[in-house]
ChimeraX commands (.cxc) that place a marker at each C-alpha (Angstrom):
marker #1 position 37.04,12.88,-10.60 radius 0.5
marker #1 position 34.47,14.33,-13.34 radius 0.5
marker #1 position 34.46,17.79,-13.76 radius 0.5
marker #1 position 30.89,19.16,-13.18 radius 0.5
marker #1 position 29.25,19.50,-16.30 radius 0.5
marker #1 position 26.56,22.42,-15.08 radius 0.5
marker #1 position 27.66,24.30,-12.14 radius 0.5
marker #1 position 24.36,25.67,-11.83 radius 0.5
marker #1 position 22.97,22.57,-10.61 radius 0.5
marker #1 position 25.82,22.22,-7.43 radius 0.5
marker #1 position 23.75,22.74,-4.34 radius 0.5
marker #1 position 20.19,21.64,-5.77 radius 0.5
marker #1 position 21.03,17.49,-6.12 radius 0.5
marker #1 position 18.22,17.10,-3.45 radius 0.5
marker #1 position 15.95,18.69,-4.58 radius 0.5
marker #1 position 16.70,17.38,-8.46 radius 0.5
marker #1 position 16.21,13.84,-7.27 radius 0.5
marker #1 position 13.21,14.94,-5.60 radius 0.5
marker #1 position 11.74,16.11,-8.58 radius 0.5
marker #1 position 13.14,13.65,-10.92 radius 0.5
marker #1 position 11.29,10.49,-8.93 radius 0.5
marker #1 position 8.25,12.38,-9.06 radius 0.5
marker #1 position 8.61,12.56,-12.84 radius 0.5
marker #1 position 9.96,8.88,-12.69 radius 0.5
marker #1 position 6.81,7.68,-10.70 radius 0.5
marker #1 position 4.09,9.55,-12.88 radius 0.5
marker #1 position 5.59,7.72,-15.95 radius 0.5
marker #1 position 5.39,4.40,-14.44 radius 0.5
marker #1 position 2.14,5.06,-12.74 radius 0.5
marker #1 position 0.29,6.36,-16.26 radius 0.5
marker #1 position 2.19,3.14,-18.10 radius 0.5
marker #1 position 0.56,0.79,-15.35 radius 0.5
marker #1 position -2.87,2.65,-16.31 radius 0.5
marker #1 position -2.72,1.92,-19.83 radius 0.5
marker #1 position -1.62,-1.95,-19.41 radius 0.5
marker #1 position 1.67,-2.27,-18.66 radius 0.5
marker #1 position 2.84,-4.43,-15.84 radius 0.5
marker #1 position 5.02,-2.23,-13.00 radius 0.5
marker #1 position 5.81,-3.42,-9.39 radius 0.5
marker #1 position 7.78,-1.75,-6.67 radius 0.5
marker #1 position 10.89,-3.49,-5.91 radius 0.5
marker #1 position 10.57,-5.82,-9.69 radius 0.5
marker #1 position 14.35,-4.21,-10.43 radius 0.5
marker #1 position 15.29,-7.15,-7.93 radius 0.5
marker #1 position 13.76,-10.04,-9.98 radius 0.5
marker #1 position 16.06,-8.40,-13.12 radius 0.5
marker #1 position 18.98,-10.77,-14.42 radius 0.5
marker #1 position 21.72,-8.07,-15.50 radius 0.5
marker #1 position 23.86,-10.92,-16.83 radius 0.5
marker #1 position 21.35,-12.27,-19.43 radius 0.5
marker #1 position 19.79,-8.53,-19.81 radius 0.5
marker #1 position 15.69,-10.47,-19.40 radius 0.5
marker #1 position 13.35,-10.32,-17.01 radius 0.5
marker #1 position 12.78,-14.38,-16.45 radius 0.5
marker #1 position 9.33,-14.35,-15.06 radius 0.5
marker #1 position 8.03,-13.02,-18.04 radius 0.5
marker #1 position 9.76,-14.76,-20.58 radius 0.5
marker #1 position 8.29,-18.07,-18.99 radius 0.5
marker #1 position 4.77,-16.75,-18.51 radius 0.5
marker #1 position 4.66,-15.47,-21.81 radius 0.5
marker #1 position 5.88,-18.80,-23.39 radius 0.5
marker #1 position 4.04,-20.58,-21.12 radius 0.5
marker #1 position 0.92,-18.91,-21.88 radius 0.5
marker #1 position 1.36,-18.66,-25.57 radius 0.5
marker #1 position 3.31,-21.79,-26.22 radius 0.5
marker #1 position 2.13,-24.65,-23.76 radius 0.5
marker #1 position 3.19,-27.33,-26.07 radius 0.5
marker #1 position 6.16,-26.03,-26.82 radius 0.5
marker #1 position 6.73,-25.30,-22.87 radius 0.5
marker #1 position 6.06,-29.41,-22.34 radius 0.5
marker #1 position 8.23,-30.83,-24.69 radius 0.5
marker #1 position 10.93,-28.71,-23.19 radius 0.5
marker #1 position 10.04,-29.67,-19.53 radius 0.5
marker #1 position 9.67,-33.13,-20.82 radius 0.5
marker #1 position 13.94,-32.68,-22.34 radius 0.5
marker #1 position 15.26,-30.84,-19.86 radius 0.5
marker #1 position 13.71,-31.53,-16.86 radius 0.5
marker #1 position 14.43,-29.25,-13.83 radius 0.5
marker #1 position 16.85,-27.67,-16.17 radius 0.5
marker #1 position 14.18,-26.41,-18.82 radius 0.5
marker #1 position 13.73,-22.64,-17.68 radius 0.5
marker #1 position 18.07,-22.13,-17.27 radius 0.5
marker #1 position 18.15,-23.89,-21.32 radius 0.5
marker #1 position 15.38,-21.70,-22.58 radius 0.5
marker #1 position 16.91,-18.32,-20.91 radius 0.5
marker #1 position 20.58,-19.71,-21.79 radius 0.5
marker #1 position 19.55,-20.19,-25.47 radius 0.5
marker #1 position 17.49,-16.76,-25.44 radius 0.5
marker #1 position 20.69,-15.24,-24.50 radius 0.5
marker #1 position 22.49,-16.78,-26.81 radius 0.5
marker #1 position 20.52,-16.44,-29.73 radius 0.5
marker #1 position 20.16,-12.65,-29.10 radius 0.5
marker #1 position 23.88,-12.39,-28.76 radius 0.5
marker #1 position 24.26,-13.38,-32.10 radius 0.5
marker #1 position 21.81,-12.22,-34.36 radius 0.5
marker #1 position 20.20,-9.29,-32.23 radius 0.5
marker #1 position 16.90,-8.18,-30.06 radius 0.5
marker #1 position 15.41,-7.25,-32.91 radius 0.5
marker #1 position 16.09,-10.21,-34.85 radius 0.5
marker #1 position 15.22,-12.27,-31.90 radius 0.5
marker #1 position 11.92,-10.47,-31.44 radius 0.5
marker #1 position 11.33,-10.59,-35.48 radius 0.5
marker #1 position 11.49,-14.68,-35.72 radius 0.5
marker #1 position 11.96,-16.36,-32.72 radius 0.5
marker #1 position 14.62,-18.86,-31.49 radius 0.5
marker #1 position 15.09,-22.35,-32.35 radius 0.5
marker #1 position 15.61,-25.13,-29.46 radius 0.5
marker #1 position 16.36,-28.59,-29.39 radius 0.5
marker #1 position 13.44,-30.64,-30.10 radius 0.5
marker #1 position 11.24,-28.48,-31.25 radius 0.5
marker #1 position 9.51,-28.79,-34.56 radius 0.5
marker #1 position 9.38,-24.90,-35.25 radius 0.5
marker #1 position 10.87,-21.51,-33.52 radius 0.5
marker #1 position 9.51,-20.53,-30.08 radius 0.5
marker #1 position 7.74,-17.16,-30.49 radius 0.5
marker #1 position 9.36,-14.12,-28.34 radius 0.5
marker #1 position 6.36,-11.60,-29.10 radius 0.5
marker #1 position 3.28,-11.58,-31.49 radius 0.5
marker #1 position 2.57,-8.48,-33.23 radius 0.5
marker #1 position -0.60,-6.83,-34.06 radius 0.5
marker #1 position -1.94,-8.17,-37.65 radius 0.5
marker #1 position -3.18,-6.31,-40.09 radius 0.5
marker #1 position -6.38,-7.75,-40.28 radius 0.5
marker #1 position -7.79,-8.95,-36.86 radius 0.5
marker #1 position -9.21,-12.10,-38.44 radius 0.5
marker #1 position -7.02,-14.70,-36.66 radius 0.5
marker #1 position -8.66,-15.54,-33.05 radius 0.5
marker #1 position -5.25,-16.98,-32.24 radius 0.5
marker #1 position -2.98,-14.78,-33.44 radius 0.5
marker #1 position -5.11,-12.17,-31.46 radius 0.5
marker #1 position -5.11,-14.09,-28.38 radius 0.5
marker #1 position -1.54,-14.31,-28.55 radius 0.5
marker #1 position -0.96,-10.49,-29.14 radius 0.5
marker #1 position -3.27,-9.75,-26.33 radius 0.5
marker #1 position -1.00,-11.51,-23.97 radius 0.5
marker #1 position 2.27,-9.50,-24.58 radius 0.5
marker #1 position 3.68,-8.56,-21.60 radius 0.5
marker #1 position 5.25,-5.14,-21.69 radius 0.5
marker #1 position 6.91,-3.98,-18.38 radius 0.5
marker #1 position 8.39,-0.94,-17.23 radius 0.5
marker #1 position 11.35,-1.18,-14.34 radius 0.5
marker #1 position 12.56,1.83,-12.41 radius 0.5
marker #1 position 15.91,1.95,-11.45 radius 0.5
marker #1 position 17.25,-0.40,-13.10 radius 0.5
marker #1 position 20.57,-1.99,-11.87 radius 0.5
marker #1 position 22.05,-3.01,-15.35 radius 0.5
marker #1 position 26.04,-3.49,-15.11 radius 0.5
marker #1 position 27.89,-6.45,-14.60 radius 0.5
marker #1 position 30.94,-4.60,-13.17 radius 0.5
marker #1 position 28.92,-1.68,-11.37 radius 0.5
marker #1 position 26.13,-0.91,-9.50 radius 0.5
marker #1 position 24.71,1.77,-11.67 radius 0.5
marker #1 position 21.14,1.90,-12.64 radius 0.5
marker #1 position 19.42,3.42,-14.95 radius 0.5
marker #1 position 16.39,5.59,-13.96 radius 0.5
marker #1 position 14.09,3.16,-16.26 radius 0.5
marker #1 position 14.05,-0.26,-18.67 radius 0.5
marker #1 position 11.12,-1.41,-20.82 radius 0.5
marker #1 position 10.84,-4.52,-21.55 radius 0.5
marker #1 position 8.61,-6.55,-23.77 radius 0.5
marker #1 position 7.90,-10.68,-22.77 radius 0.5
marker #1 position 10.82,-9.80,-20.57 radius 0.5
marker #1 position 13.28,-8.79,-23.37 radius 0.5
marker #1 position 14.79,-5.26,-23.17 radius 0.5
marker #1 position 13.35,-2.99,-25.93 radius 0.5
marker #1 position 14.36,0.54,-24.36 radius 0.5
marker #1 position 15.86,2.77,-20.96 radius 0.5
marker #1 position 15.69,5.66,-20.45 radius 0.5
marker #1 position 17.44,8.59,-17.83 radius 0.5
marker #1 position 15.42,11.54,-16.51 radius 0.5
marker #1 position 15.99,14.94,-16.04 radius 0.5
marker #1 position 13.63,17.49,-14.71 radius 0.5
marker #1 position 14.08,21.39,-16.10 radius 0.5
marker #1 position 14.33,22.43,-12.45 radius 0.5
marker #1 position 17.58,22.01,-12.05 radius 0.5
marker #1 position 19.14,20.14,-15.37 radius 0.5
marker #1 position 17.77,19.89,-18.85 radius 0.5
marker #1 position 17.58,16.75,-21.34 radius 0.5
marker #1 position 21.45,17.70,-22.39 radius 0.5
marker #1 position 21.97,16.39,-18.90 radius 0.5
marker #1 position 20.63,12.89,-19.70 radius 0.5
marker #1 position 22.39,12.65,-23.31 radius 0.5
marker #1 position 25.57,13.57,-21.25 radius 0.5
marker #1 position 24.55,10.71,-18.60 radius 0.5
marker #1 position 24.05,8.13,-21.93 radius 0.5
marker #1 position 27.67,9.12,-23.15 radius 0.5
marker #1 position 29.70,9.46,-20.36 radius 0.5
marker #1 position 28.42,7.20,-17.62 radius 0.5
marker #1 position 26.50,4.49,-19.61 radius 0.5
marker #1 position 29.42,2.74,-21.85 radius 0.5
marker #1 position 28.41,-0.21,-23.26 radius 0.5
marker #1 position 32.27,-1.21,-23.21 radius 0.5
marker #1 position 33.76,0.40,-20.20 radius 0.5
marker #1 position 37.70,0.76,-20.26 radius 0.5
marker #1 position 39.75,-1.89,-18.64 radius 0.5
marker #1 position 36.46,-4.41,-18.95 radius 0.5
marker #1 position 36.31,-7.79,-20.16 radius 0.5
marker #1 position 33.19,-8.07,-20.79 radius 0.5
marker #1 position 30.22,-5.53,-22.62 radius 0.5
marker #1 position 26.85,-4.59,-20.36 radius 0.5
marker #1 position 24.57,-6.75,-22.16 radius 0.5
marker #1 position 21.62,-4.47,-22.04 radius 0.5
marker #1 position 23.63,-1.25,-23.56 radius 0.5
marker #1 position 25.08,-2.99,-26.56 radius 0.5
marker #1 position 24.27,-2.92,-29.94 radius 0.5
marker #1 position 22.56,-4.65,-31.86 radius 0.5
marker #1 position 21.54,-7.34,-28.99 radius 0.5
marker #1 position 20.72,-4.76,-25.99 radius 0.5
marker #1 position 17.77,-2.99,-26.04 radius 0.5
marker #1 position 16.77,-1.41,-29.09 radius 0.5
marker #1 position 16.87,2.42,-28.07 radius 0.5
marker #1 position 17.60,4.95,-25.21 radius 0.5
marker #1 position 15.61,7.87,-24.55 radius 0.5
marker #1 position 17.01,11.06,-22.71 radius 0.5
marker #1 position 13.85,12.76,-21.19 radius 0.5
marker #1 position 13.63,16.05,-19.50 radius 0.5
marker #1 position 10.02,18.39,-18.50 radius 0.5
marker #1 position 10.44,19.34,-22.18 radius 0.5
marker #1 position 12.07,17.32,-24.41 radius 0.5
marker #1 position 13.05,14.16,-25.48 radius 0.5
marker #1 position 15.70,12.79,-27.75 radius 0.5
marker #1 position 16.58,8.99,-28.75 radius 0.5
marker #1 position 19.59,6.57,-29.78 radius 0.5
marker #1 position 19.46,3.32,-31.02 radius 0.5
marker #1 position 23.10,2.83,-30.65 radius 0.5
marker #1 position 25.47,4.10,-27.35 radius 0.5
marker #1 position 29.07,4.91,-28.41 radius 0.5
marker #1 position 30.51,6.66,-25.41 radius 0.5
marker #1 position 31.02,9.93,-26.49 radius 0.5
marker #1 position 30.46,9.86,-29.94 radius 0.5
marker #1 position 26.91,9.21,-29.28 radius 0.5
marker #1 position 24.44,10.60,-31.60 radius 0.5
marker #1 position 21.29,11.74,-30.56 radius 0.5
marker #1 position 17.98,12.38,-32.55 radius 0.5
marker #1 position 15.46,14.34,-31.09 radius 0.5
marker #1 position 11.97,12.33,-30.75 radius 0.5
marker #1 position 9.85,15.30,-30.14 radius 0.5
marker #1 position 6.14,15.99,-31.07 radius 0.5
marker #1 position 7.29,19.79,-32.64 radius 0.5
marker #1 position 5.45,22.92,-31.74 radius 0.5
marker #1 position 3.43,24.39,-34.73 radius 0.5
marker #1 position 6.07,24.12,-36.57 radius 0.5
marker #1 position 9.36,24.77,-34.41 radius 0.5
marker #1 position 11.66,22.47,-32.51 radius 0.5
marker #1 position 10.58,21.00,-29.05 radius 0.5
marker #1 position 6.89,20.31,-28.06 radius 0.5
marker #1 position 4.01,22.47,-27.07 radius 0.5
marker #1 position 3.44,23.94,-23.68 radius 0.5
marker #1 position 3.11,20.85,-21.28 radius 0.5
marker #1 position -0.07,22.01,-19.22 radius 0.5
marker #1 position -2.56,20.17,-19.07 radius 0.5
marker #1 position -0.88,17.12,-20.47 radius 0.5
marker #1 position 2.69,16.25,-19.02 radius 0.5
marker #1 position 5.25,16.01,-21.09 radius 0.5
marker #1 position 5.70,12.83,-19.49 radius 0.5
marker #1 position 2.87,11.58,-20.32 radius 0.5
marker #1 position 2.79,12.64,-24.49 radius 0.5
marker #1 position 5.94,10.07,-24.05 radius 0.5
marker #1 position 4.77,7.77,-22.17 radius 0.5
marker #1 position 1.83,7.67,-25.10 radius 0.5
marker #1 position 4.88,7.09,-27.59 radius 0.5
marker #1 position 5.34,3.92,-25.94 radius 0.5
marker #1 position 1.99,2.82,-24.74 radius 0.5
marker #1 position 1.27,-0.92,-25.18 radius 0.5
marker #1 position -0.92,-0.91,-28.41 radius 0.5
marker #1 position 1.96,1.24,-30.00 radius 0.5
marker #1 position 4.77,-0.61,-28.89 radius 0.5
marker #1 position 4.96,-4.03,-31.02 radius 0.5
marker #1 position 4.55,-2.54,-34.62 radius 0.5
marker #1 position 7.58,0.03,-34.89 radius 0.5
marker #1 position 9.80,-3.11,-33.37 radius 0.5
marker #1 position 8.25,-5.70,-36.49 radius 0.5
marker #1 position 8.55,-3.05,-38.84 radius 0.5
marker #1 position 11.98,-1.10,-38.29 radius 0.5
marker #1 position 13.83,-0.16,-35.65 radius 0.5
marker #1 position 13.68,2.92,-33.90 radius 0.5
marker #1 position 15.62,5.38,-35.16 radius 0.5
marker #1 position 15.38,4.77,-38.90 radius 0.5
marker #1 position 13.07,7.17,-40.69 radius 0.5
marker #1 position 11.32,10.39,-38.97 radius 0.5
marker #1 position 11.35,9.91,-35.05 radius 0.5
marker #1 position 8.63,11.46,-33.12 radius 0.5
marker #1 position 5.29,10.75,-32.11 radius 0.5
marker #1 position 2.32,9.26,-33.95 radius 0.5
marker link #1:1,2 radius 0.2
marker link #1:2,3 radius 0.2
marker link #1:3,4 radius 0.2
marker link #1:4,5 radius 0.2
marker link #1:5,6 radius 0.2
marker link #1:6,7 radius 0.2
marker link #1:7,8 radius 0.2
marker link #1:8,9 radius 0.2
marker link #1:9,10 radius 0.2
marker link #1:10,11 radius 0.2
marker link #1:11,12 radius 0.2
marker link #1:12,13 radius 0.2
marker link #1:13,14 radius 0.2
marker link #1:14,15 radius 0.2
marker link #1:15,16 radius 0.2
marker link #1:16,17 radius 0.2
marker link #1:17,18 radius 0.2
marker link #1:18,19 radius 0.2
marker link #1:19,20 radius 0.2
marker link #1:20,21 radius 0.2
marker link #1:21,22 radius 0.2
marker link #1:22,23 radius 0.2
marker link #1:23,24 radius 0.2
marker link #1:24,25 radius 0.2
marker link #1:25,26 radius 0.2
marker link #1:26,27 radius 0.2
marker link #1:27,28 radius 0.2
marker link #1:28,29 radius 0.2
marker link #1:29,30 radius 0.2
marker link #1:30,31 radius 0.2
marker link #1:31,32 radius 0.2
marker link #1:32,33 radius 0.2
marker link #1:33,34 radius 0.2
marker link #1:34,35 radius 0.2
marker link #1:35,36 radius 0.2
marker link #1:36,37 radius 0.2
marker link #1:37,38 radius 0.2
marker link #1:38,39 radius 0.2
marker link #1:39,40 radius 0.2
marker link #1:40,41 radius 0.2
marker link #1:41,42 radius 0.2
marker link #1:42,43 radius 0.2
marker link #1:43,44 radius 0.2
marker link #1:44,45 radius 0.2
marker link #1:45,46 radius 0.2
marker link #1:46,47 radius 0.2
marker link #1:47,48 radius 0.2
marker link #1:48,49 radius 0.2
marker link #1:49,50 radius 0.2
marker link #1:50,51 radius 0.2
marker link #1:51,52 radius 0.2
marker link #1:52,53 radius 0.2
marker link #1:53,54 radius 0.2
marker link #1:54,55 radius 0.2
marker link #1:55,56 radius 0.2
marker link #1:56,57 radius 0.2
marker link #1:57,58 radius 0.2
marker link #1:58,59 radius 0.2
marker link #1:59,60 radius 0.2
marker link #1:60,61 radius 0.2
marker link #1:61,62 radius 0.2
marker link #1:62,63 radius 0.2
marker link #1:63,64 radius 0.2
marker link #1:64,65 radius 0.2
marker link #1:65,66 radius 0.2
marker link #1:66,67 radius 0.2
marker link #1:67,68 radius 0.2
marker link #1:68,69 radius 0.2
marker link #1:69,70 radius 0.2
marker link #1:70,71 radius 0.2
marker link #1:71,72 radius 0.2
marker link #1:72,73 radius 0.2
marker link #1:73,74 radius 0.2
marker link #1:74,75 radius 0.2
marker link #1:75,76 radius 0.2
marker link #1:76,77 radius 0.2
marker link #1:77,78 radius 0.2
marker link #1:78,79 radius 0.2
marker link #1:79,80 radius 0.2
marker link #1:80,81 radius 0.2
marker link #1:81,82 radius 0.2
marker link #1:82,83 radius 0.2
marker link #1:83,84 radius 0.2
marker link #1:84,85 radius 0.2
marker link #1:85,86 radius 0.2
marker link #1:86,87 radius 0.2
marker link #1:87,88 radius 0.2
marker link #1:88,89 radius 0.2
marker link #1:89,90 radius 0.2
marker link #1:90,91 radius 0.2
marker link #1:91,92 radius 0.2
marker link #1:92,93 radius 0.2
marker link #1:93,94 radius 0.2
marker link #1:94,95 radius 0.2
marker link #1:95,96 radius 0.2
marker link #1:96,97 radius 0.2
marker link #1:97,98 radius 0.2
marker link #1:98,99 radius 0.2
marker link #1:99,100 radius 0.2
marker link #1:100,101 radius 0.2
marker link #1:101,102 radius 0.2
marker link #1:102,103 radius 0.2
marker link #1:103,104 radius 0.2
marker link #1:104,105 radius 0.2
marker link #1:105,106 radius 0.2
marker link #1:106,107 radius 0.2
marker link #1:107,108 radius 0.2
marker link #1:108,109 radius 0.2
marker link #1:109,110 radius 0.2
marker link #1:110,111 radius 0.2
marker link #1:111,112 radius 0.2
marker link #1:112,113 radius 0.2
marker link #1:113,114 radius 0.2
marker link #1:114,115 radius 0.2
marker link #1:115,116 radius 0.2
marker link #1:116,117 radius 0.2
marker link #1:117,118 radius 0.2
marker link #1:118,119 radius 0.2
marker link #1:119,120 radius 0.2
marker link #1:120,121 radius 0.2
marker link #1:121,122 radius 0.2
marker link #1:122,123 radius 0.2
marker link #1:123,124 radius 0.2
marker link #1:124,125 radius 0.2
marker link #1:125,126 radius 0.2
marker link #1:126,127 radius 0.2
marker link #1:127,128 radius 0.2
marker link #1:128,129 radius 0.2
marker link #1:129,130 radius 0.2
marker link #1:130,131 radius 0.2
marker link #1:131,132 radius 0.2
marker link #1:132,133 radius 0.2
marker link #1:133,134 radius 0.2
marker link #1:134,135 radius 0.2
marker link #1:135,136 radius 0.2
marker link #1:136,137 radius 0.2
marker link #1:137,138 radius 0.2
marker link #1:138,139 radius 0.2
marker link #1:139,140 radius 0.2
marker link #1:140,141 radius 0.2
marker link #1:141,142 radius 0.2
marker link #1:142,143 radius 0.2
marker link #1:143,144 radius 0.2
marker link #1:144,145 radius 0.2
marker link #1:145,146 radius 0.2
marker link #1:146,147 radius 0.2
marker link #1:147,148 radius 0.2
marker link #1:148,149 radius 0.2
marker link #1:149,150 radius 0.2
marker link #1:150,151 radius 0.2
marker link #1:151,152 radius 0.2
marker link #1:152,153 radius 0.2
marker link #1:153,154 radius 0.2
marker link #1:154,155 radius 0.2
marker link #1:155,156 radius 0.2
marker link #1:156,157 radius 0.2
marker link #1:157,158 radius 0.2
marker link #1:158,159 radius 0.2
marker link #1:159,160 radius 0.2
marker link #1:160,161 radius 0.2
marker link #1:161,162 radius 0.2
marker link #1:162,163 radius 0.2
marker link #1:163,164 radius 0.2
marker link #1:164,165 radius 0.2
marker link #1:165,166 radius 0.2
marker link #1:166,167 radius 0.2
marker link #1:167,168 radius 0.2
marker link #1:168,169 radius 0.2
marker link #1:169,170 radius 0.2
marker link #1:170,171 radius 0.2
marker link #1:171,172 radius 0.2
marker link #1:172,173 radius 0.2
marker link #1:173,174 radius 0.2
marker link #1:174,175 radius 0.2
marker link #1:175,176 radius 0.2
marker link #1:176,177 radius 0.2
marker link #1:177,178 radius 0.2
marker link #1:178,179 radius 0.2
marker link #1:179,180 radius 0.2
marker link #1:180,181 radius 0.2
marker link #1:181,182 radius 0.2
marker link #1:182,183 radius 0.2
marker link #1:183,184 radius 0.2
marker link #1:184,185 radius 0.2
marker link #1:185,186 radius 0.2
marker link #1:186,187 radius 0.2
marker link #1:187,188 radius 0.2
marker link #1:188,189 radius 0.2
marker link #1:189,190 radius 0.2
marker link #1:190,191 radius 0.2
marker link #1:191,192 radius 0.2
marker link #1:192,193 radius 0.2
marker link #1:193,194 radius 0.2
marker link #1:194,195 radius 0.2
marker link #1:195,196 radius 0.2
marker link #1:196,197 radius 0.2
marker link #1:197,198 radius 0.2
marker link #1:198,199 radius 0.2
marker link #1:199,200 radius 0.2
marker link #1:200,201 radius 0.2
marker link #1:201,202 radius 0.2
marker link #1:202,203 radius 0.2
marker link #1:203,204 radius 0.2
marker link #1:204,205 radius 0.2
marker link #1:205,206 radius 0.2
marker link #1:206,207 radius 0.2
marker link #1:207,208 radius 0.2
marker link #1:208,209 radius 0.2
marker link #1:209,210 radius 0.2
marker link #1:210,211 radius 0.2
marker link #1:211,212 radius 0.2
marker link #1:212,213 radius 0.2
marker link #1:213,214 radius 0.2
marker link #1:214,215 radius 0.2
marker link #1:215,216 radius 0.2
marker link #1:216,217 radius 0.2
marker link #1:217,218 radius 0.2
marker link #1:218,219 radius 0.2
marker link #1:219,220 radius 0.2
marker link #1:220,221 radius 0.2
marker link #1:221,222 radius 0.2
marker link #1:222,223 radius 0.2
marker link #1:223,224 radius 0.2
marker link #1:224,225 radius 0.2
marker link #1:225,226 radius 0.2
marker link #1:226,227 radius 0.2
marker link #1:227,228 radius 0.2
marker link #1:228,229 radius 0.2
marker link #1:229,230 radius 0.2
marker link #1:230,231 radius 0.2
marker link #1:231,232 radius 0.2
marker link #1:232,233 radius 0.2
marker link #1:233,234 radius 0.2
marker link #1:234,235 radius 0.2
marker link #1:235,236 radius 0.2
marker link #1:236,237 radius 0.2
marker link #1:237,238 radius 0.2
marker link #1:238,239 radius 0.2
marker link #1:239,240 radius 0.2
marker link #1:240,241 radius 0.2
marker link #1:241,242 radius 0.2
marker link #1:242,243 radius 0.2
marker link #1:243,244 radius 0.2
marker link #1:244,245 radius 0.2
marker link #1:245,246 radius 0.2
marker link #1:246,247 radius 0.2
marker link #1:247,248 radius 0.2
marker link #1:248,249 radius 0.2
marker link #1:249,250 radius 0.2
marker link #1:250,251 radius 0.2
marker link #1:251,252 radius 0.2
marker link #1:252,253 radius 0.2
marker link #1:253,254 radius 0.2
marker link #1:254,255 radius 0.2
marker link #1:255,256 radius 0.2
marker link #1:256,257 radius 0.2
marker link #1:257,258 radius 0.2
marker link #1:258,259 radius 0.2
marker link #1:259,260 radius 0.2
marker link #1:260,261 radius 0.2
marker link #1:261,262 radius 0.2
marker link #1:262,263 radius 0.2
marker link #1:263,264 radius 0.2
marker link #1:264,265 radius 0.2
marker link #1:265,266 radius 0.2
marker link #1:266,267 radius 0.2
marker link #1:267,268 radius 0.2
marker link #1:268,269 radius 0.2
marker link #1:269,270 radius 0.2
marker link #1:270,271 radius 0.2
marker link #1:271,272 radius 0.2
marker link #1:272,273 radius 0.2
marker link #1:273,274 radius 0.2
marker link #1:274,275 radius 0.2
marker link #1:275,276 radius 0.2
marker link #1:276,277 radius 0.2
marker link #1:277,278 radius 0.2
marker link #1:278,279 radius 0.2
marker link #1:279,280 radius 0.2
marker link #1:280,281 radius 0.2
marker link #1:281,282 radius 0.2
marker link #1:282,283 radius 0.2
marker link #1:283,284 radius 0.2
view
C-alpha cells in the first residue's frame, strides 16, 4: 500500500471528485464550444492497444484522402480499416507521433504517403490545402481507460484525426493542488510498469502522445516525456505581472485560459513546428 502523499486531503475524496468532474466537464464542455468533437461515453470507442481513436482516423482519411481510401478498399478488401490502423501503429512505433503526424505513413500501393493531419499554411492561398485543414478532427476524451494491464484512466486524452497528442490529470485546489497531479504522472502513470511485458502505448515516448499536462484551479505544468519518478516537469503557466503562476482566475477559469492553450486553431502549428516542451512553454 502507498503511503498518503497529503494527509490533509483523507476524509474529503468525495467531495474532491466532486469538484474535480466539475472542472473536468467545464473543460470538455468549453473545448466542444470552440470545435472540438466530445461525446459522453466516446472513452468506449478508444483502442488502448493501438493508442487511436479508429473512427476518426477513417473519417479523416476518408474525407481528406478518398482516392487513397479506394485503392486501399480495392487491396484489402474487408481487411482495409485493420491494415491502415495496423500500419498506423506500426509506423508510429517506430519513428514517433510526431514524426507520424509531420509526414505521413506509407502503405502498400500507394503512389505517395497517406496524410495523418494538415496544418495551417502560411499563406491561405491553397483552396485544398485549406479544405483539408478545416477538416482536422481534434477530440477530447474524459476518462480515459489507457493501460493494457490495468484499468486506470486518465482524467482526459486529446487527440488529433484520432492520434493521441496530449492527457492530462486534474486536481482542484479544494482539496489537492497541481503537485498532486505531477505526483499522479510519476507514480501511478508508468509508461513501463514493473514486472510488464509490454509499455502503455499512449504514455511512451517518443510514439505516445506528445505531452502531459498536470492541471489544478491554478496552475498548470507539462512533460513531454514520463519517467516514473524522475519525471521532470515544466510549468506551462501564463505568469502574473511578472511572478510565477497565473493571474486571479475570476472571471475567466483557469480552466478555460488552458483550454485556450489548446483550442483547435492553436493546436496543429506547435505539433509541425516543435514539440511541446522545447523552447519557452506557456501560453500564446
Amino acid at each position: 500500500m502507498k503511503p498518503v502523499r497529503n494527509l490533509s486531503n483523507v476524509g474529503n475524496g468525495m467531495n474532491g471528485l466532486h469538484q474535480e468532474i466539475h472542472l473536468e466537464t467545464e473543460i470538455c464542455e468549453h473545448l466542444a464550444a470552440n470545435g472540438w468533437l466530445y461525446a459522453q461515453g466516446d472513452a468506449a470507442n478508444y483502442d488502448r492497444a493501438r493508442a487511436l481513436f479508429p473512427a476518426d482516423v477513417m473519417n479523416w482519411v476518408k474525407a481528406t484522402q478518398p482516392k487513397a481510401w479506394e485503392v486501399l478498399e480495392k487491396n484489402h478488401g474487408a481487411q482495409a480499416v485493420d491494415v491502415l490502423l495496423g500500419r498506423l501503429r506500426d509506423s508510429i512505433s517506430q519513428r514517433g507521433t510526431l514524426d507520424v503526424l509531420r509526414h505521413g505513413i506509407e502503405l502498400l500501393g500507394l503512389r505517395q504517403p497517406l496524410q495523418l493531419a494538415q496544418f495551417k499554411p502560411a499563406l491561405a492561398m491553397n483552396p485544398d490545402i485549406l479544405a483539408k485543414y478545416a477538416a482536422n478532427r481534434l477530440r477530447i476524451v474524459r476518462q480515459l481507460r489507457y493501460s493494457l494491464h490495468n484499468e486506470n484512466s486518465i482524467d482526459l486524452g486529446l487527440f488529433l484525426n484520432g492520434i493521441p497528442i496530449a492527457t492530462a490529470e486534474l486536481k482542484t485546489d479544494f482539496t489537492q493542488s497541481v503537485g498532486d497531479a505531477v505526483d499522479q504522472y510519476r507514480f501511478d502513470r508508468d509508461p513501463k510498469p514493473k514486472g510488464q511485458g509490454s509499455a502503455e502505448p499512449l504514455l511512451s515516448f517518443p510514439n505516445g502522445a506528445l505531452v502531459h499536462f498536470a492541471v489544478s484551479n491554478r496552475e498548470v505544468w507539462m512533460t513531454t516525456r514520463l519517467n516514473g519518478p524522475a519525471t521532470s516537469f515544466l510549468p506551462f503557466n501564463q505568469g502574473d505581472h511578472g511572478a510565477a503562476g497565473n493571474p486571479p482566475s475570476p472571471p475567466q477559469p483557469l480552466s478555460r485560459k488552458w483550454a485556450r492553450g489548446v483550442k483547435k486553431e492553436d493546436t496543429a502549428p506547435p505539433i509541425y513546428g516543435k514539440p511541446y516542451g522545447q523552447g519557452k512553454a506557456g501560453w500564446k
